[in-house]
RODO-2510 file (C-alpha; in nm, 4 decimals, decimal comma):
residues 126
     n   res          X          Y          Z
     1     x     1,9478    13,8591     8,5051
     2     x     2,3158    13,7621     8,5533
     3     x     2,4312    13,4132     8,6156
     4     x     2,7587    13,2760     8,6844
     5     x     2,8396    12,9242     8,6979
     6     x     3,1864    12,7743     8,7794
     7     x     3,3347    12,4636     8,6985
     8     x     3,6388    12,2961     8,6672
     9     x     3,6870    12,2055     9,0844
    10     x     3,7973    11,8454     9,1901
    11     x     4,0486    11,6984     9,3931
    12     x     4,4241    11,7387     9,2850
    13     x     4,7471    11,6700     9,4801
    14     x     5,0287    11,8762     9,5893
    15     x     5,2104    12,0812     9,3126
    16     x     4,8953    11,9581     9,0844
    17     x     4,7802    12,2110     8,8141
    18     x     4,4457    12,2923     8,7735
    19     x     4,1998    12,5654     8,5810
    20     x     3,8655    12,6692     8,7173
    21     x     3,6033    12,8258     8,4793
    22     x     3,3062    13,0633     8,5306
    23     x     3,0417    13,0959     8,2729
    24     x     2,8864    13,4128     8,2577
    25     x     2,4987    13,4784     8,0863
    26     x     2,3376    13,8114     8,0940
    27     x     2,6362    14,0459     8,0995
    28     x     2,8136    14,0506     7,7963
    29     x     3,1692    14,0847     7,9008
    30     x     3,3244    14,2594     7,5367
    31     x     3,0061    14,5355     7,5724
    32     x     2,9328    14,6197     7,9234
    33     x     3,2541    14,7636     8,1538
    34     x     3,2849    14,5281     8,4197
    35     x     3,5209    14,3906     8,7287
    36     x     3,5372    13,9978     8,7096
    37     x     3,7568    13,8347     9,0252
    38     x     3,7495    13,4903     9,2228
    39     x     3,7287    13,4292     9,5513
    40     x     3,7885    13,1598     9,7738
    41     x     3,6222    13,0312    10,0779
    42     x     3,8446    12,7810    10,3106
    43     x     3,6266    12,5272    10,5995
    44     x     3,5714    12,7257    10,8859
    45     x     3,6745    13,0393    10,7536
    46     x     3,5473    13,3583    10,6136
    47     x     3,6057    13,3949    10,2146
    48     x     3,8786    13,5467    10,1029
    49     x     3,9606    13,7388     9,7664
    50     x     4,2082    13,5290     9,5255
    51     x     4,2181    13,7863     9,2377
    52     x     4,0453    14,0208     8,9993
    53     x     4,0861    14,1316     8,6044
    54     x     3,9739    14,4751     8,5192
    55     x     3,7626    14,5660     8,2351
    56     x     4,0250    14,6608     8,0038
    57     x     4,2335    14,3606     8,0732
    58     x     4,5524    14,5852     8,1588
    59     x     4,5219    14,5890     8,5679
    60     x     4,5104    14,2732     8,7583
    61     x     4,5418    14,2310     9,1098
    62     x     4,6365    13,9021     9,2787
    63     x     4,6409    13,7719     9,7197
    64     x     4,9730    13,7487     9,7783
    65     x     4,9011    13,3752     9,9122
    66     x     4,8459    13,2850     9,5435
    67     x     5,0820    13,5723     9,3328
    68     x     5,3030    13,3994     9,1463
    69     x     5,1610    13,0606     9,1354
    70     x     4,7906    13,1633     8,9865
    71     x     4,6752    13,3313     8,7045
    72     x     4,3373    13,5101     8,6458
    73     x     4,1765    13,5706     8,2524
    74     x     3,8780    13,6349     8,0590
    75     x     3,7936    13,4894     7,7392
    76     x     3,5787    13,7476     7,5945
    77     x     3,4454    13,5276     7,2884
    78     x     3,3258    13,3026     7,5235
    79     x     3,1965    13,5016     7,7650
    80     x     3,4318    13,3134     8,0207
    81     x     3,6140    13,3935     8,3322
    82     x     3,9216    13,1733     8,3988
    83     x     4,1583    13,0634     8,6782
    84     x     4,4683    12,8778     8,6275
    85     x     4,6171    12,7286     8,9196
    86     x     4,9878    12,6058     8,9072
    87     x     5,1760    12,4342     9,2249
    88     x     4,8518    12,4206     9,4229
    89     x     4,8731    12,3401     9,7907
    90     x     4,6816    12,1845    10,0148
    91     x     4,5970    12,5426    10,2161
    92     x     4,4614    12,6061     9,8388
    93     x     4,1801    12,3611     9,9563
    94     x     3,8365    12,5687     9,9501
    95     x     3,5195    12,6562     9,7609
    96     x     3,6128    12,9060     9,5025
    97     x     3,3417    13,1528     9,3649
    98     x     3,3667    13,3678     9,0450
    99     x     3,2120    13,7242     9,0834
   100     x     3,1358    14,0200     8,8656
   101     x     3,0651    14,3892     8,9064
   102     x     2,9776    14,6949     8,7005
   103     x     3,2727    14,8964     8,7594
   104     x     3,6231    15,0382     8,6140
   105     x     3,7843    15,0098     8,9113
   106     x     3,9796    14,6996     9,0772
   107     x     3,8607    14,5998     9,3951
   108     x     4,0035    14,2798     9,6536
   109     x     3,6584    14,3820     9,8986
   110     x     3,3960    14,0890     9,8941
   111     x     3,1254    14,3590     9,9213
   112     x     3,2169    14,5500     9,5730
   113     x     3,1008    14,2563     9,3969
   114     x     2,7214    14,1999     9,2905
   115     x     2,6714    13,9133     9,1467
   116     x     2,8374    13,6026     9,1935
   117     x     2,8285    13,2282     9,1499
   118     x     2,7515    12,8955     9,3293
   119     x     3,1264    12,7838     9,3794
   120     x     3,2777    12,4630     9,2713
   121     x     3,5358    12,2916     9,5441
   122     x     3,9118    12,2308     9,5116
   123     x     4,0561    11,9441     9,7585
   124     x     4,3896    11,9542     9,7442
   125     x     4,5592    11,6330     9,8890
   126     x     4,9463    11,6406    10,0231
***
């Protein structure tokens, strides 16, 4: 069974930098072709797709509310899925969820993705 557990959420100010972490057990990330993205969910509104890391590590695809100012990895040793978060803002406030899929394709669509993890929470204060 696949589990994914983030961590690395806590409150930050404006322009703060901060890197989320998503521990992945039962899917071996170097051995099994796989999409790995995050996700975001803000209060009151629906979740949102932050960005995704292909398989091969040579495609990446990014919101364009975070492009430029976040950057999404995968630490294959580890068995790790990472988000680094430079400049964040407080509209960056939100529970943000890791999530993996069997697939060689890149995908920004919530549905694509089957398993996925509890979410750890980002406050960002101005």
């Amino acid at each position: 069974q696949v589990h994914l557990v983030e961590s690395g959420g806590g409150l930050v100010r404006t322009g703060d930098s901060l890197v989320l972490s998503c521990a992945v057990s039962g899917l071996t990330f170097s051995q099994t072709i796989h999409l790995s993205a995050w996700f975001r969910q803000a209060p009151g509104k629906e979740r949102e797709f932050v960005a995704a890391i292909n398989w091969y590590k040579d495609r990446t695809r990014y919101s364009e509310t975070v492009k430029d100012r976040f950057t999404i990895s995968r630490d294959d040793s580890a068995n790790t899925l990472q988000l680094q978060m430079v400049g964040v803002r407080p509209e960056d406030t939100a529970v943000y969820y890791c999530a993996v899929t069997p697939s060689s394709q890149i995908y920004d669509t919530e549905g694509k993705y089957r398993y996925w993890g509890q979410g750890t929470q980002v406050a960002v204060s101005s």
